[in-house]
C-alpha positions as CSV (number, residue, x, y, z in Angstrom):
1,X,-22.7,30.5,-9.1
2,X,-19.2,28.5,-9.3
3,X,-19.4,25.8,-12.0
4,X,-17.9,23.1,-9.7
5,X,-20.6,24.0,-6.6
6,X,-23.1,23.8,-9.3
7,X,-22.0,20.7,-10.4
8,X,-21.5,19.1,-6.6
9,X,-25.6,20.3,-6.3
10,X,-26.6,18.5,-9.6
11,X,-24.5,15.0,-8.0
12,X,-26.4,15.2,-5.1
13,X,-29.8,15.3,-7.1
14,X,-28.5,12.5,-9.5
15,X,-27.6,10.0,-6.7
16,X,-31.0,11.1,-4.4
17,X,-29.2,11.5,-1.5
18,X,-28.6,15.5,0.4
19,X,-25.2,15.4,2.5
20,X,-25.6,16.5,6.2
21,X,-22.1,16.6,6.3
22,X,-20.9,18.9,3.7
23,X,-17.3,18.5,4.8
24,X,-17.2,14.5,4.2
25,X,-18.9,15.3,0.9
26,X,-15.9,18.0,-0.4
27,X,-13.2,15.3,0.9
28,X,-14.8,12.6,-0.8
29,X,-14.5,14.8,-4.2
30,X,-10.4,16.3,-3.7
31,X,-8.1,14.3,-5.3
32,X,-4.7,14.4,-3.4
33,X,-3.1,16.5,-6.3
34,X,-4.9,19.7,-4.8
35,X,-2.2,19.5,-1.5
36,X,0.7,19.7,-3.9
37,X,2.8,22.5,-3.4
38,X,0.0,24.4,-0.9
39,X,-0.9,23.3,2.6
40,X,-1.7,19.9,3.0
41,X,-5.7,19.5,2.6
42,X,-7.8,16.2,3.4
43,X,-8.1,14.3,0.1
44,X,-10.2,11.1,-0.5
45,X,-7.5,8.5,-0.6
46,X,-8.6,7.2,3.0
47,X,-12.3,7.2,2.0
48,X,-11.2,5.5,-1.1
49,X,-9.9,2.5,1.1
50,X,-13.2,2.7,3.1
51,X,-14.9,2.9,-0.3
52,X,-13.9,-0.4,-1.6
53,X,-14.6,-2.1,1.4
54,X,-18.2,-0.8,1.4
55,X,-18.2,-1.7,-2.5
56,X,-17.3,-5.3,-1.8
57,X,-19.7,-5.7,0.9
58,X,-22.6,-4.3,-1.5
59,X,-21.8,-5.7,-4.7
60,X,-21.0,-9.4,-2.6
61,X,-25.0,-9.0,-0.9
62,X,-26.3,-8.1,-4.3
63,X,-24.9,-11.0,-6.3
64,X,-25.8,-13.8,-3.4
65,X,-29.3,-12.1,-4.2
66,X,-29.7,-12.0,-8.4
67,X,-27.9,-15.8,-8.1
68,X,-28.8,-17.8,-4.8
69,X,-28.1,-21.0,-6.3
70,X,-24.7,-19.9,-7.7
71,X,-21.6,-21.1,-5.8
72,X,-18.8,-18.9,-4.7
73,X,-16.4,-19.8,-7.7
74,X,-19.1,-18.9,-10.1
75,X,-20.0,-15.0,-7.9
76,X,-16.1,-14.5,-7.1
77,X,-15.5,-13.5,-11.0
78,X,-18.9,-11.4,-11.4
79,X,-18.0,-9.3,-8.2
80,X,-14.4,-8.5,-9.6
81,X,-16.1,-6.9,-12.5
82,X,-18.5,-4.8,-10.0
83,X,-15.9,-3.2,-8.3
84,X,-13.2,-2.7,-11.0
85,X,-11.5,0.4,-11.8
86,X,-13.3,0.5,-15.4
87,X,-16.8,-0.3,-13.7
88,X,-16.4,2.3,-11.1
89,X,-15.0,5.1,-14.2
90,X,-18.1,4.1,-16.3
91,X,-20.2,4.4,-13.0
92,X,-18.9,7.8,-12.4
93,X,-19.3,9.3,-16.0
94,X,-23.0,7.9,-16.0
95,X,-23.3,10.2,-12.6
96,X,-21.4,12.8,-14.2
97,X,-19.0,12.7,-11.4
98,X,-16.0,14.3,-13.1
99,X,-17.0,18.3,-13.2
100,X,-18.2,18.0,-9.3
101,X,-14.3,17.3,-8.4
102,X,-11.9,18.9,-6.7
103,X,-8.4,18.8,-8.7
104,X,-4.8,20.3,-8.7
105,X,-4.9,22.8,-12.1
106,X,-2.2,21.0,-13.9
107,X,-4.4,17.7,-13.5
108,X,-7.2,19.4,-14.1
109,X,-5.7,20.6,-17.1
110,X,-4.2,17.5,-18.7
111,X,-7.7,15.6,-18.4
112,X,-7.4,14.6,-14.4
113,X,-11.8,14.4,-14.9
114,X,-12.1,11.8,-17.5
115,X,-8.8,9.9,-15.8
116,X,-10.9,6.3,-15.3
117,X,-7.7,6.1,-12.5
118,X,-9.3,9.1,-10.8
119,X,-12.7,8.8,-11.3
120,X,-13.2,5.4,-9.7
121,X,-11.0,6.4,-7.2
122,X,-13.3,9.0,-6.2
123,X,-16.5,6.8,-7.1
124,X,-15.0,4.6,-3.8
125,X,-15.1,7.6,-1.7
126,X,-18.5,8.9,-2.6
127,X,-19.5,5.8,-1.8
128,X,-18.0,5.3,1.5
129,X,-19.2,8.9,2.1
130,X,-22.6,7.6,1.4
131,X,-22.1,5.1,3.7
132,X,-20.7,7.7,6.9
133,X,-23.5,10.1,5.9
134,X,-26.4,8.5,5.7
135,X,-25.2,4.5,6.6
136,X,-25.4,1.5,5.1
137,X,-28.9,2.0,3.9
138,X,-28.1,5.2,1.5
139,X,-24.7,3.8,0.1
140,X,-27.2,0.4,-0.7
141,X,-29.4,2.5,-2.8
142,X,-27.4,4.7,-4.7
143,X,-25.0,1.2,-5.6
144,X,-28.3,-0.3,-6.8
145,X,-29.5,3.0,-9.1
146,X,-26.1,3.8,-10.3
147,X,-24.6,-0.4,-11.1
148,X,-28.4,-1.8,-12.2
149,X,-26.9,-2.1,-15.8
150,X,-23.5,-3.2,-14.5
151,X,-24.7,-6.6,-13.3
152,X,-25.3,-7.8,-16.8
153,X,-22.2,-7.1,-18.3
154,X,-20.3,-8.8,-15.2
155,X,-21.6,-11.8,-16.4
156,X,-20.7,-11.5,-19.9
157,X,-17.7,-13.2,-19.6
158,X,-15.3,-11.1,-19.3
159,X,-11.7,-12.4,-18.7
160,X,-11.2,-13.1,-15.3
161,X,-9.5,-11.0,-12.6
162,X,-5.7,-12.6,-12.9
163,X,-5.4,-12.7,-9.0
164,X,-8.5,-14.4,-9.0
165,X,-7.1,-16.4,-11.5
166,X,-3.6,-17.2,-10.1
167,X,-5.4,-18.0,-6.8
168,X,-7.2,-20.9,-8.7
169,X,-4.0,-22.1,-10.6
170,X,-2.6,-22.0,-7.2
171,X,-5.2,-24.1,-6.1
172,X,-5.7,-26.7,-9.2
173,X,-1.9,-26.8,-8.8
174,X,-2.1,-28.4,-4.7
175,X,0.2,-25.4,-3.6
176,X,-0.9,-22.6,-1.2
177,X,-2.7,-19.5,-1.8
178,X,-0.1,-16.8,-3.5
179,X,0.9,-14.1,-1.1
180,X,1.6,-10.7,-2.3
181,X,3.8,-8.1,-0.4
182,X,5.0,-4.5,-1.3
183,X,8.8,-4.2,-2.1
184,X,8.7,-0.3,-2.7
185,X,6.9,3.0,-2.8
186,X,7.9,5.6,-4.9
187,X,6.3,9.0,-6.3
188,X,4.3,11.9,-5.3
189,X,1.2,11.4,-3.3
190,X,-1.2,11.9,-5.9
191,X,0.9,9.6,-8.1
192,X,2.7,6.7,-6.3
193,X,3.9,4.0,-8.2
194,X,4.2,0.9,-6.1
195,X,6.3,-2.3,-6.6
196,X,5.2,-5.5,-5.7
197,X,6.0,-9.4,-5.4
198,X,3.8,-12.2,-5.6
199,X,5.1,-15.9,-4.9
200,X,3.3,-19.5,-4.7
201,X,5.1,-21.7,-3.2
202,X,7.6,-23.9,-5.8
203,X,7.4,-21.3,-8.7
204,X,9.9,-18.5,-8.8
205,X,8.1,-14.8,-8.1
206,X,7.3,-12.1,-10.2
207,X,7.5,-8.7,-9.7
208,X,5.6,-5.7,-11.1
209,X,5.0,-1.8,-11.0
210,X,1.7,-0.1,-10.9
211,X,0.5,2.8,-10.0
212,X,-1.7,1.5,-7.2
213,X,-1.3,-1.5,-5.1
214,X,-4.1,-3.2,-6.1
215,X,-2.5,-2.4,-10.4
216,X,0.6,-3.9,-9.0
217,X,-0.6,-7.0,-7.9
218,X,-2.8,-7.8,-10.6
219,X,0.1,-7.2,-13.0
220,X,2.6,-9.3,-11.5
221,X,-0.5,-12.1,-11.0
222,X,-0.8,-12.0,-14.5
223,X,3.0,-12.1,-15.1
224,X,2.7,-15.3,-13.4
225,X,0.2,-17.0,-15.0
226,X,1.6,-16.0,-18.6
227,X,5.2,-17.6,-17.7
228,X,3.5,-20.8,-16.0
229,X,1.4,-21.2,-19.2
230,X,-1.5,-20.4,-17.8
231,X,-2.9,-16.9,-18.9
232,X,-6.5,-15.5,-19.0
233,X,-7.3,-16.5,-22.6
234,X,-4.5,-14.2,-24.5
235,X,-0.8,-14.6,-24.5
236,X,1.1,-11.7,-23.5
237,X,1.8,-10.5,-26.3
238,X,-2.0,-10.8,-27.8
239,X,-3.2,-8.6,-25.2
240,X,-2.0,-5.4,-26.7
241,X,-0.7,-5.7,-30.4
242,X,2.6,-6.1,-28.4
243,X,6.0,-7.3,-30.0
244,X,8.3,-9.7,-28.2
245,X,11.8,-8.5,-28.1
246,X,14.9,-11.2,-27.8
247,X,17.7,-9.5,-26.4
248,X,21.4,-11.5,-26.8
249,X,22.3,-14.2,-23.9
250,X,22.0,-12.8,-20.6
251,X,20.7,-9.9,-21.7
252,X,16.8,-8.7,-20.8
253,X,14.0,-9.8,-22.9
254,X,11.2,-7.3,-23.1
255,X,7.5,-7.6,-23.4
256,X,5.6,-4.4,-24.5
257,X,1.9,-4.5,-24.2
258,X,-0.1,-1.3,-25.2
259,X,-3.7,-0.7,-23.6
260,X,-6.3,1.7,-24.1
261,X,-7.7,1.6,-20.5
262,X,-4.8,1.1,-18.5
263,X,-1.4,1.7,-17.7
264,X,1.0,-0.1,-20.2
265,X,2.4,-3.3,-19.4
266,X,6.2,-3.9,-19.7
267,X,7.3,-7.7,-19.2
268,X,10.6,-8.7,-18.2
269,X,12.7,-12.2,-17.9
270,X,15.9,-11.3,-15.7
271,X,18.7,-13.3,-15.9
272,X,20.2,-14.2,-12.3
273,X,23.1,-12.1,-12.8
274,X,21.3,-9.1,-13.9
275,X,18.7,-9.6,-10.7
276,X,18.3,-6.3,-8.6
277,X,20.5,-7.5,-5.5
278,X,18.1,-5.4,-3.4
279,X,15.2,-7.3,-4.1
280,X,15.7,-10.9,-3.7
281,X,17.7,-12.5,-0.7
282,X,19.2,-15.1,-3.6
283,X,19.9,-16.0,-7.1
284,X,16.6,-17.2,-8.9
285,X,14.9,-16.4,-11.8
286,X,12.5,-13.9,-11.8
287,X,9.9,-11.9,-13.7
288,X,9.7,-8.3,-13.6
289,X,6.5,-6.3,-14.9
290,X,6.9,-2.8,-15.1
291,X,3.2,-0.2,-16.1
292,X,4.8,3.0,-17.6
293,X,3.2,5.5,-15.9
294,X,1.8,7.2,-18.9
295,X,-1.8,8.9,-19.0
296,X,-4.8,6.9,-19.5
């Protein structure tokens, strides 16, 4: 027998739950690299969109349950830790997730299994697969089996999720809620890199890179807080071992930050002059953080 239908079997018996629909189950596992170069397939990156919604929803119902007497500003940081890319990776490796998928050879070959970028994206579809296949019921149980030991450590005190956090500056602060829009989309399918802006209202922006939305925004929230003086309990250059660079007048001044988990984090002050005329409609100081898209 095939290692990799041996390995989607032995999923299926892990999680307790048989797929009727075999098709949704193989789409939930293929990672958009297998369409490169070949005919176009059906990955999961839809059902990973579907996923997180159905995440959000379980992980929301779950807390209000564990903590009824806990107000929304005390859940709101525990349920960012539920559904964050390094919960959903550890949650994947404890199902043994990573043989049962479906991967491009070259990604399969440098690692694509133990990726935490690809394994909680496809923990999102399996679990919005879950939720087509056998409805809301099936998704609730597996999430319950497979995140039991998960709640505890959400409420360890982990730093807080920076949009989170920027969102309640924001708020301290009297200004509106920040507002985050995409300025660019570049790279193949299976690995975009998307630049983003974030702005509150009488601060100047920031801008970042990531190689999903979601890594953008969080990157340039986080780029905000740190220039406003309001970071998540590390300096910038703390969070990594990271050296800051001063560069001559008008030149850029760079922030590297390495990172064992995630995509490295380059800071950047940009003179008015130097701006990138394409991105803002007028001279203002801005901050640009870049994530090298090196592997995890």
């Amino acid at each position: 027998m095939d290692r990799r239908v041996a390995a989607v079997g032995d999923l299926e018996r892990r999680i307790g739950h048989r797929f009727e629909d075999r098709e949704l189950l193989e789409r939930a596992l293929t990672h958009a690299s297998v369409g490169d170069g070949a005919k176009k397939v059906r990955d999961n990156e839809v059902l990973e969109f579907i996923g997180d919604r159905v995440l959000g929803l379980l992980a929301a119902e779950a807390l209000a349950q564990r903590f009824p007497k806990a107000k929304e500003g005390e859940l709101a940081p525990r349920l960012n830790a539920l559904v964050s890319r390094e919960t959903c990776a550890r949650v994947a490796r404890k199902a043994e997730l990573g043989p049962a998928l479906r991967l491009s050879a070259s990604s399969s070959k440098i690692g694509g299994r133990e990726t935490d970028s690809i394994l909680a994206g496809a923990t999102e579809a399996l679990m919005a697969a879950l939720y087509q296949d056998g409805g809301l019921e099936a998704a609730r149980k597996v999430f319950l089996d497979l995140w039991n030991d998960e709640f505890d450590r959400a409420g360890e005190g982990r730093p807080r999720d920076p949009k989170t956090a920027l969102q309640e500056w924001a708020q301290g602060q009297g200004r509106p809620l920040p507002t985050y829009r995409v300025l660019d989309r570049t790279g193949p399918d299976h690995a975009p890199v998307f630049t983003v802006e974030v702005a509150v209202k009488g601060v100047d922006p920031a801008i970042a890179k990531g190689k999903s939305r979601q890594e953008a925004e969080k990157a340039a929230a986080k780029a905000l807080l740190e220039r406003e003086g309001a970071g998540l309990g590390s300096r910038c250059g703390e969070a990594g071992g990271g050296r800051f660079k001063r560069g001559r007048s008008r030149r850029l001044s760079t922030l590297r930050l390495s990172s064992t988990r995630s995509a490295n984090t380059t800071v950047v002050s940009l003179h008015p002059q130097h701006r990138p005329t394409s991105l803002m409609p007028r001279p203002r100081r801005i901050l640009k953080c870049e994530s090298s898209m090196g592997r995890t």
